[in-house]
KETOR-393571 format. One record per residue: residue in one letter; x, y, z of N, C-alpha, C in turn; residue number from 1. Coordinates in steps of 0.2 Angstrom, whole numbers, padded with zeros to 4 digits. Each point is the difference from the previous one (the first is absolute). Example, Ala and Ser with C-alpha at 12.3 -4.5 7.8 and 13.67 -1.06 7.14 Angstrom:
2
res_n_c1_n_c2_n_c3_ca_c1_ca_c2_ca_c3_c_c1_c_c2_c_c3_n
A_0066_-0028_0039_-0004_0006_0000_0004_0006_0000_1
S_-0002_0005_-0004_0004_0006_0001_-0004_0005_0003_2
//
This chain:
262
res_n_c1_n_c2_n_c3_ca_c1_ca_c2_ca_c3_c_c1_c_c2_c_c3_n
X_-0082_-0144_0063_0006_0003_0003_0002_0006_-0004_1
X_0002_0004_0003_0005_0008_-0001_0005_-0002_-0003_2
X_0001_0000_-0008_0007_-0002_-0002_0005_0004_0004_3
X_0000_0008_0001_0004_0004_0003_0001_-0001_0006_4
X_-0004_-0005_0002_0004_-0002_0009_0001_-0009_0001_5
X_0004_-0001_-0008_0003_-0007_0002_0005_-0004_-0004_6
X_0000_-0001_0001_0006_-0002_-0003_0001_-0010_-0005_7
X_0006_0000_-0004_0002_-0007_0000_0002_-0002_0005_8
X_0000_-0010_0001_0002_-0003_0005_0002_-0005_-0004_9
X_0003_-0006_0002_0002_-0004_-0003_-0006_-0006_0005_10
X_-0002_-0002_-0002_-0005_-0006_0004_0003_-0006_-0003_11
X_0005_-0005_0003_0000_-0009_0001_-0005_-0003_0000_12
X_-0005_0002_0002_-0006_-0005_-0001_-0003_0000_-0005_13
X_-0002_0005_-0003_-0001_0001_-0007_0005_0001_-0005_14
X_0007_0002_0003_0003_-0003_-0007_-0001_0006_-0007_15
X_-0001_0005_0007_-0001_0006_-0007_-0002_0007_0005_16
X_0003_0006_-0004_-0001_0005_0004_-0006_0004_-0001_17
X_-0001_0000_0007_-0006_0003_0003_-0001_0006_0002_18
X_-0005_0005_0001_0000_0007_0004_-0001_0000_0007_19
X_0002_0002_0005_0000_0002_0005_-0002_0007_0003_20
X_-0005_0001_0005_-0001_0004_0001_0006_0005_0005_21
X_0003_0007_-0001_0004_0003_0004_-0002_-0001_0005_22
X_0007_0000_0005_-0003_0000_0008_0000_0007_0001_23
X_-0003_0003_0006_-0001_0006_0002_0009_0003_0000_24
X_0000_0007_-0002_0007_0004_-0003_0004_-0002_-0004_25
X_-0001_-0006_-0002_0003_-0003_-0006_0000_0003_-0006_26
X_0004_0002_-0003_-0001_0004_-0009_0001_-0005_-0006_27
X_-0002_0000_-0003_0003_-0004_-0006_0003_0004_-0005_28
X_0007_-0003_-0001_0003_0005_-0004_0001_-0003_-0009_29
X_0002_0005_-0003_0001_-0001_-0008_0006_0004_-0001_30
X_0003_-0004_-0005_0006_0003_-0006_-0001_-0003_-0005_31
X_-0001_0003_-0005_-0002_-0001_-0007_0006_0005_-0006_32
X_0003_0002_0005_0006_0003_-0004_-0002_0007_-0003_33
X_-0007_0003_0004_-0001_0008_-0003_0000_0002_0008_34
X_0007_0005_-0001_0001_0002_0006_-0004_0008_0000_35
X_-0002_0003_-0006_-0004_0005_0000_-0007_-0001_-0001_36
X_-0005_0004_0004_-0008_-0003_-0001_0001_0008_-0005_37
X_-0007_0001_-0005_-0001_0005_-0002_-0008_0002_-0001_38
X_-0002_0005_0003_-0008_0001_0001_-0003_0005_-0006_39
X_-0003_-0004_-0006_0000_0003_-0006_-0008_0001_-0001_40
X_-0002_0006_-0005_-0007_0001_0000_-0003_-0005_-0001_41
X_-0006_-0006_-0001_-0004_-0003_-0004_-0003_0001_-0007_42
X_0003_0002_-0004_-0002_0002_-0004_0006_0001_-0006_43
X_-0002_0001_-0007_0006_0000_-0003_0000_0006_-0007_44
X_0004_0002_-0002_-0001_0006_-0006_0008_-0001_-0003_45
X_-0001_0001_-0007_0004_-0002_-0004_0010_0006_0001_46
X_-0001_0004_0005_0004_0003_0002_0004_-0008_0004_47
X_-0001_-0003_0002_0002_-0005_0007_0004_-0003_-0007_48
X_0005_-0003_-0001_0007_-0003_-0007_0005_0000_0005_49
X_0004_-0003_-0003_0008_0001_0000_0000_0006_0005_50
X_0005_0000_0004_0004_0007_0001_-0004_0001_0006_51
X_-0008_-0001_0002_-0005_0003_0005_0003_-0004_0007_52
X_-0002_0005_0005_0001_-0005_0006_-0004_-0006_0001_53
X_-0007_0001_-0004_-0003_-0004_0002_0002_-0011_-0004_54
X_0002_0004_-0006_0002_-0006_-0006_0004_-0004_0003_55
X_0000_-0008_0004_0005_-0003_0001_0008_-0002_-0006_56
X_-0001_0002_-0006_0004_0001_-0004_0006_0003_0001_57
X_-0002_0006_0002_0004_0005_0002_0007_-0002_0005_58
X_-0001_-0005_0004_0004_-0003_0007_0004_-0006_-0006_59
X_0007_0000_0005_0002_-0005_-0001_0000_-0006_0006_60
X_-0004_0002_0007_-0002_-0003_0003_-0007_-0003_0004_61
X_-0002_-0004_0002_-0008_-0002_0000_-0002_0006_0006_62
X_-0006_0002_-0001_-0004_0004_0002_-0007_-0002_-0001_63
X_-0003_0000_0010_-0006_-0003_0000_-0006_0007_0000_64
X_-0004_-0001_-0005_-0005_0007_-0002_-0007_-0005_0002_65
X_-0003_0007_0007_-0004_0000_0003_-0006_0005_-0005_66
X_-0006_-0002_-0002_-0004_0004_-0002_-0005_0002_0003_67
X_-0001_0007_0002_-0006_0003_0004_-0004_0005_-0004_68
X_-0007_-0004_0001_-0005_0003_-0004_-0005_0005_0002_69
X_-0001_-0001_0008_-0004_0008_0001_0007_0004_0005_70
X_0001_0003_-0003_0006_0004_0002_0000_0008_0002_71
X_-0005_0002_-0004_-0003_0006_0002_-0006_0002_0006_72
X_-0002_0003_0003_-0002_0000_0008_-0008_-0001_-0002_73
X_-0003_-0002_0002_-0008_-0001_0002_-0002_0008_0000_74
X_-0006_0000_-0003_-0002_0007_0003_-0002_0002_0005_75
X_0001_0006_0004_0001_0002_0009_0005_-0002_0003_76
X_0008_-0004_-0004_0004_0000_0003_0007_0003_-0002_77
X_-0002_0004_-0007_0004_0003_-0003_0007_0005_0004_78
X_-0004_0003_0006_0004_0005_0003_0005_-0006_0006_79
X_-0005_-0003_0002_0006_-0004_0006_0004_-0005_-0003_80
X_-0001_-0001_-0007_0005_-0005_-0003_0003_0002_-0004_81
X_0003_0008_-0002_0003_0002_-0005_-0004_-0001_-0005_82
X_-0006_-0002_-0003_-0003_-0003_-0006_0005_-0009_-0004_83
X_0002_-0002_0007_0000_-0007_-0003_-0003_-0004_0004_84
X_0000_-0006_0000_-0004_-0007_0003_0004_-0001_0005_85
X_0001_0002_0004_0004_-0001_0006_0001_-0011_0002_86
X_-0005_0001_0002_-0002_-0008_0003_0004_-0006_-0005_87
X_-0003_0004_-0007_0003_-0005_-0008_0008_-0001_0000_88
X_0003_0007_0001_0005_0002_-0003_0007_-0006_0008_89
X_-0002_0001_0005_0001_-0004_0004_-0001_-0008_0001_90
X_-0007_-0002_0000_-0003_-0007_-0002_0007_-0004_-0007_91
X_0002_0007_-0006_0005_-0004_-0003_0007_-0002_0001_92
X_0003_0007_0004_0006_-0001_0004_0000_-0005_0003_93
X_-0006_-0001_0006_0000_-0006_0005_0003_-0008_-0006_94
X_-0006_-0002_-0007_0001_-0003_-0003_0006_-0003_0000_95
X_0004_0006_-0006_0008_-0001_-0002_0003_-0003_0006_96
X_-0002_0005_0004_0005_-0005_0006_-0001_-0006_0001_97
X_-0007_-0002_0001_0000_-0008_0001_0003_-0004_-0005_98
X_-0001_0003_-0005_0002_-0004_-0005_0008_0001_-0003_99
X_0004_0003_0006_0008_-0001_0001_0006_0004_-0002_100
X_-0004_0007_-0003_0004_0005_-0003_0004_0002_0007_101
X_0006_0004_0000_0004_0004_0003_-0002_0006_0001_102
X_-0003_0002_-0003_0000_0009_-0003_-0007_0000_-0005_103
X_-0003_0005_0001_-0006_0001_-0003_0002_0010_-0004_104
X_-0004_-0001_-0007_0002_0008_-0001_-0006_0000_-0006_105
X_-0002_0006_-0001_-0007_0003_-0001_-0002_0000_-0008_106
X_-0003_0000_-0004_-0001_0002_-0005_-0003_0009_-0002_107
X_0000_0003_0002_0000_0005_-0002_0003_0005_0008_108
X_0004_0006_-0005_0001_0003_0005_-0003_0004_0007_109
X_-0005_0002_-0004_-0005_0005_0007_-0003_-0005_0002_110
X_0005_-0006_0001_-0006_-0005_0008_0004_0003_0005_111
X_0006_0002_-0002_0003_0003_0007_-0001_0002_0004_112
X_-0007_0001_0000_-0004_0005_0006_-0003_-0006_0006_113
X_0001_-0005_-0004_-0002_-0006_0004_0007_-0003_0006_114
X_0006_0003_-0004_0006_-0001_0004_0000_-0006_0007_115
X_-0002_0006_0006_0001_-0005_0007_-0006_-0002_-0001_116
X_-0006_-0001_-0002_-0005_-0005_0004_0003_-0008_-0004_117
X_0001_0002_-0006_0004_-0007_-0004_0005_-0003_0003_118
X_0005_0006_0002_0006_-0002_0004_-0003_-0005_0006_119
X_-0004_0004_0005_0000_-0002_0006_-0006_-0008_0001_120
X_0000_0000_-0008_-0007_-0008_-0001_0005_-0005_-0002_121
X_0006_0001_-0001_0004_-0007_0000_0005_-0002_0004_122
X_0004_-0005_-0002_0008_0000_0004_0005_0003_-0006_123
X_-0001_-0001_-0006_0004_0003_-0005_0000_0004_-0001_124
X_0009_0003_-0004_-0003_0008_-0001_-0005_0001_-0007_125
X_-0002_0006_0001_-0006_0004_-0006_0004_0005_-0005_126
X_0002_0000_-0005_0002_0005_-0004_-0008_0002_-0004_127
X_-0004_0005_0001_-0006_0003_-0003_0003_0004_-0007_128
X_0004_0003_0004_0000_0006_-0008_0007_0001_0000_129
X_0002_0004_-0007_0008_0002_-0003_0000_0007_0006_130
X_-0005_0002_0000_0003_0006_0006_0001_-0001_0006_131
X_0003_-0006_0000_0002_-0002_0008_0008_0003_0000_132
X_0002_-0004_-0005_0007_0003_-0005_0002_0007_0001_133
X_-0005_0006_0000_0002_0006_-0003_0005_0002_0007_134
X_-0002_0000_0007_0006_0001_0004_0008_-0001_0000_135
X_-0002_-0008_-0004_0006_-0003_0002_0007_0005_-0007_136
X_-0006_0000_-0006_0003_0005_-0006_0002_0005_0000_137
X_-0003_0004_0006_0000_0007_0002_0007_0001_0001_138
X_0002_-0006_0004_0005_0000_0008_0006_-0001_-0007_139
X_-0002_-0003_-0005_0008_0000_-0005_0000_0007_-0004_140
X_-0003_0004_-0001_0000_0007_-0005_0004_0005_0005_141
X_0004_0005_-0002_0001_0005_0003_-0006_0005_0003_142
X_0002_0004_0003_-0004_0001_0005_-0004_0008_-0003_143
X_0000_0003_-0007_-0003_0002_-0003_-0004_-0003_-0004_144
X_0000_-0008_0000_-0005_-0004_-0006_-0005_-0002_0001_145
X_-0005_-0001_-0005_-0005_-0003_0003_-0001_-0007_-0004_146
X_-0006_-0003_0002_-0002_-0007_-0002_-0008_0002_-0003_147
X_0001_-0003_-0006_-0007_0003_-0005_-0003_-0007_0000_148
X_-0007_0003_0002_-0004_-0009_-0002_-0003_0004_-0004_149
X_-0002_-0007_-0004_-0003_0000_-0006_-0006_-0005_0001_150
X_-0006_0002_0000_-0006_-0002_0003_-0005_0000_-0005_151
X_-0006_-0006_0002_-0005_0002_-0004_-0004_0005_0000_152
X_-0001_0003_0007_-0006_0007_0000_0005_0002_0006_153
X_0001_0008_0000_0003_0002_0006_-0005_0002_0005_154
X_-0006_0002_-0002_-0007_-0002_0005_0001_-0006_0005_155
X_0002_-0005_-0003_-0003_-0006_0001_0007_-0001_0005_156
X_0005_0001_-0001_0006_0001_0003_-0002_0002_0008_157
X_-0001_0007_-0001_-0001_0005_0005_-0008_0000_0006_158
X_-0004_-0002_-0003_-0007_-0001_0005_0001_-0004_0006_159
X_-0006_0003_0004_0002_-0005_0006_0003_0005_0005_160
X_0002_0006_-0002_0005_0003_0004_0006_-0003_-0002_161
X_0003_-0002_-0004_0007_-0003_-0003_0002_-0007_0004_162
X_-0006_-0002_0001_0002_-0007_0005_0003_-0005_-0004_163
X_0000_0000_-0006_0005_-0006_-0004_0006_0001_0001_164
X_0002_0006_0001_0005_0003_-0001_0003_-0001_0007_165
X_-0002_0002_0004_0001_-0001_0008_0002_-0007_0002_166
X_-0005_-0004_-0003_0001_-0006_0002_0007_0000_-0004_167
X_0001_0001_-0005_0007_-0004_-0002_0007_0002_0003_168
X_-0001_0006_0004_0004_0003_0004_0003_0006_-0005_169
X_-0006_0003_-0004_0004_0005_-0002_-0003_0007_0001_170
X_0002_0003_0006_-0002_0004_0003_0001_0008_-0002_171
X_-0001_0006_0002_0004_0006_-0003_0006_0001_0000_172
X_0005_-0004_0003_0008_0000_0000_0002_-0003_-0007_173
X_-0002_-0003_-0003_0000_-0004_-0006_-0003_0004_-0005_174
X_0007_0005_-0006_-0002_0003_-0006_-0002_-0004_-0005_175
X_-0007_0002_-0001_-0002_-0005_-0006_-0005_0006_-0004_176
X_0000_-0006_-0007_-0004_0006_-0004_-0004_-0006_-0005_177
X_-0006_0001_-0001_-0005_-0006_0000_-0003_0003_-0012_178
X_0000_-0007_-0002_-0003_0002_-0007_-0006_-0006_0000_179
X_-0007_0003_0000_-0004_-0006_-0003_-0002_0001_-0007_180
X_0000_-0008_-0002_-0003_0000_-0007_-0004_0003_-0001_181
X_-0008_0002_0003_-0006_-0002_-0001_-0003_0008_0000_182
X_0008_0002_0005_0000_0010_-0002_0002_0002_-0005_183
X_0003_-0003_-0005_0005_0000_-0005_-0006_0003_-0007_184
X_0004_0000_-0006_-0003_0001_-0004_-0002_-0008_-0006_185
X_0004_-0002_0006_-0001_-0008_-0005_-0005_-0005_0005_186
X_-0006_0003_0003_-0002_-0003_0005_-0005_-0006_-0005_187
X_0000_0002_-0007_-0005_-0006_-0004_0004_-0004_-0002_188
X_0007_0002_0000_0003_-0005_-0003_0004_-0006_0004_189
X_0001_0001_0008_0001_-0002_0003_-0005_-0008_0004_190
X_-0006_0005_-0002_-0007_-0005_0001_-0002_-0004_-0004_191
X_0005_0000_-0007_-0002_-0004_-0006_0003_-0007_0001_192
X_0006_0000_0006_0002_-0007_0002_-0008_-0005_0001_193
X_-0004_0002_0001_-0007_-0005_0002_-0002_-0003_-0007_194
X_0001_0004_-0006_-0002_-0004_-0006_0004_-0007_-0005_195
X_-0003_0000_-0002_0005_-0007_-0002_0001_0003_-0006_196
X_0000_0007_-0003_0005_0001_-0006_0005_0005_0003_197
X_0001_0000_0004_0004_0006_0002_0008_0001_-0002_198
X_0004_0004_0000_0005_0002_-0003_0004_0000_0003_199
X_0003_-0006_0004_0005_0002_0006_0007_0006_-0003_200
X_0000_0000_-0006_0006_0004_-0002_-0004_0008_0001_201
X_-0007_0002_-0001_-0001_0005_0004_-0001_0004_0008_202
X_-0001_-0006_0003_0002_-0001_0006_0005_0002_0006_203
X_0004_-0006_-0005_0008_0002_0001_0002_0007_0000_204
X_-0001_0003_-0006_0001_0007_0000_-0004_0007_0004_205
X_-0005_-0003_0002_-0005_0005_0003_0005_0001_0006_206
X_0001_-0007_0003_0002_0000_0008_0009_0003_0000_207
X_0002_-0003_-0007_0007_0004_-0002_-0001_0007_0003_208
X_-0004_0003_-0003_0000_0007_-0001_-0005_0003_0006_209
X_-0001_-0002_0004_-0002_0000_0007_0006_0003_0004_210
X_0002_-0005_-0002_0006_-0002_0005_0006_0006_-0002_211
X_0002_0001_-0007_0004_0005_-0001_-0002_0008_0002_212
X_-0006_0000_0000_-0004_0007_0001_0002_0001_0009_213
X_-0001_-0004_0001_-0001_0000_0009_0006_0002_0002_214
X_0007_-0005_-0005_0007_0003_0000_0004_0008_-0001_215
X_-0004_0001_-0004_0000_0007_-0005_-0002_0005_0005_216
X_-0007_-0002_0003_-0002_0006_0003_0003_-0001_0009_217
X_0003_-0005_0000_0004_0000_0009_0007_-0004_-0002_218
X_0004_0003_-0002_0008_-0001_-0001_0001_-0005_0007_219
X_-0001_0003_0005_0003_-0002_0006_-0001_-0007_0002_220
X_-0006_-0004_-0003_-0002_-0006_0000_0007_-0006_-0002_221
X_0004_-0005_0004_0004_-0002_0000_-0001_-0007_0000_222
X_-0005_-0004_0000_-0003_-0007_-0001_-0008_0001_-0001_223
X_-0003_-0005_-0006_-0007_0000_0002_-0003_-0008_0003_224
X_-0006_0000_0002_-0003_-0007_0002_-0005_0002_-0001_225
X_-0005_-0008_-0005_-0003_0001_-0002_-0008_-0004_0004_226
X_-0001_0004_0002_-0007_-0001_0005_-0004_-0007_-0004_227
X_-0003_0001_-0006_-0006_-0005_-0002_0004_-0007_-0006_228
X_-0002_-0005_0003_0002_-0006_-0002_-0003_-0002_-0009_229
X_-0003_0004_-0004_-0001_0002_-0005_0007_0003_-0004_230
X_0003_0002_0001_0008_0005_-0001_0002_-0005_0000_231
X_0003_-0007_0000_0005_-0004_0004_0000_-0003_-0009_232
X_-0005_0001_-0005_0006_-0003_-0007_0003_0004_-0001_233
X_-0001_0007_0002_0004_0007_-0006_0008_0001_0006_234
X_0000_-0003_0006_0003_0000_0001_0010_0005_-0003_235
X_-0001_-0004_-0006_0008_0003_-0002_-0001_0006_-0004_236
X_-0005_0001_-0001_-0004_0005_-0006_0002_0005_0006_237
X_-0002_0001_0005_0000_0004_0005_0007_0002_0002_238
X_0002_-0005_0001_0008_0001_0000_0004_0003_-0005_239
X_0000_-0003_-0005_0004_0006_-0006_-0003_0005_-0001_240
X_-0005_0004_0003_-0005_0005_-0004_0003_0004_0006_241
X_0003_0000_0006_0002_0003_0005_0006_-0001_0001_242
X_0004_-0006_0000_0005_0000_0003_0001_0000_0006_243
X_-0003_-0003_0003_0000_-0001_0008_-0002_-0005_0004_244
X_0003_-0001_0006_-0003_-0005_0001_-0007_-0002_0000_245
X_-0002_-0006_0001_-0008_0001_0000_-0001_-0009_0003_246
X_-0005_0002_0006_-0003_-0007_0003_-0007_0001_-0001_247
X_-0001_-0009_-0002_-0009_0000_-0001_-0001_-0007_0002_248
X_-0006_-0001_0000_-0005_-0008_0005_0003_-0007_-0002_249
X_0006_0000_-0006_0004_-0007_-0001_0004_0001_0004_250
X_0003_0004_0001_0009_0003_0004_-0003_-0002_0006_251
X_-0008_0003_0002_-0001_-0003_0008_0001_-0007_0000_252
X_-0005_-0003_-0005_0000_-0009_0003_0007_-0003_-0001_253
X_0005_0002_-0005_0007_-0001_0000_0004_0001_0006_254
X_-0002_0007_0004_0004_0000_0005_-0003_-0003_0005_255
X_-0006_-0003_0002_-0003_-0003_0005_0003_-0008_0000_256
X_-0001_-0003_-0009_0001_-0004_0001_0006_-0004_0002_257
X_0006_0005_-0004_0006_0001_0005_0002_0000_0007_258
X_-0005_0003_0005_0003_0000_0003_-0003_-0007_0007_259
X_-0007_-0002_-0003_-0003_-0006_0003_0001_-0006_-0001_260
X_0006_-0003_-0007_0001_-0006_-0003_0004_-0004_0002_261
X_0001_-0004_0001_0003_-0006_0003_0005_-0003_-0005_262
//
């Protein structure tokens, strides 16, 4: 029998609970008390601690962490999937939801690009990336400011013809000014989160100093978001080093899971 198409029963004749096969449109439902599902890479590096989106640590409440391990697209299907696993990335959504989550949201930013096919594969909503936010960020600055992402690769941001960006609804009406790491001059040091000696306190400050530069060289920048889910311990480093507001991938599962909880 299909565990996923059946359910407990109470059986009097046995005197003990039994599985039953679902009748035709019948769902089985779960509440296990994680109202947020979250789709995290397979895979682990010593950057993922305390503070990360991915570290259930981080929360003060349960969050059910979905791992997907071929995530990146098949060769020959790079162009028509944005270069992810299209099928994968969806197969896990469907998951969470059977498995009773409210709300599903993404492990790294630039899944964004995934947006509606992910929306349109469940009945919950999808938060994919911080840059869903920049809109809504936009609409609180005056109307000479902008919203500075701070990103792992502005390449990476921008390909596709800016369809991550699209997807998240941030169109050219929307003043934005974009800083990736990996363009930066600390792009080794950024990548040294993958070793197990790495120096979060150099880190810390590379991304600090990313961030103030981006500042420096566009005044007009009035809130940042931070695009990649690696940024999410430097968090406050980021904030005092600018002084400004700043949203990143915890602020997402916070406010998702706010607004899905019972």
């Amino acid at each position: 029998m299909d565990y996923k198409k059946a359910k407990f029963v109470w059986d009097p004749n046995e005197r003990w609970p039994v599985l039953k096969e679902l009748e035709a449109g019948e769902k089985r439902t779960f509440d296990f008390g994680e109202a947020v599902g979250l789709i995290a890479f397979g895979f682990w590096w010593p950057g993922i601690r305390k503070g990360h989106q991915w570290h259930m640590t981080t929360y003060d409440f349960p969050v059910r962490l979905k791992f997907i391990y071929d995530r990146k697209a098949p060769k020959g299907r790079e162009n028509e999937w944005n270069d992810w696993n299209l099928p994968e990335w969806i197969k896990c959504a469907k998951e969470l939801e059977e498995e009773g989550v409210r709300a599903i949201v993404c492990g790294c930013g630039l899944a964004g690009t995934m947006q509606k096919e992910l929306s349109d594969a469940v009945e919950v909503p999808v938060f994919t990336s911080t840059l869903l936010f920049v809109p809504l960020i936009s609409r609180t600055l005056k109307k000479n400011q902008k919203v500075g992402i701070l990103t792992v690769s502005s390449e990476a941001l921008t390909r596709w013809d800016h369809k991550l960006l699209r997807e998240c609804g941030v169109d050219k009406t929307i003043p934005i000014v974009i800083a990736g790491m990996t363009e930066s001059e600390y792009c080794d040091v950024w990548w040294s989160q993958l070793d197990l000696d790495f120096d979060p306190e150099k880190v810390q400050s590379s991304i600090a100093n990313v961030a103030k530069k981006m500042i420096s060289d566009n005044p007009e920048i009035g809130a940042l978001v931070c695009e990649c889910t690696d940024m999410t311990p430097f968090l406050h480093a980021i904030r005092h080093a600018t002084d400004l507001p700043v949203f990143d991938a915890v602020d997402m599962v916070r406010y998702v899971y706010n607004i899905v909880k019972y």
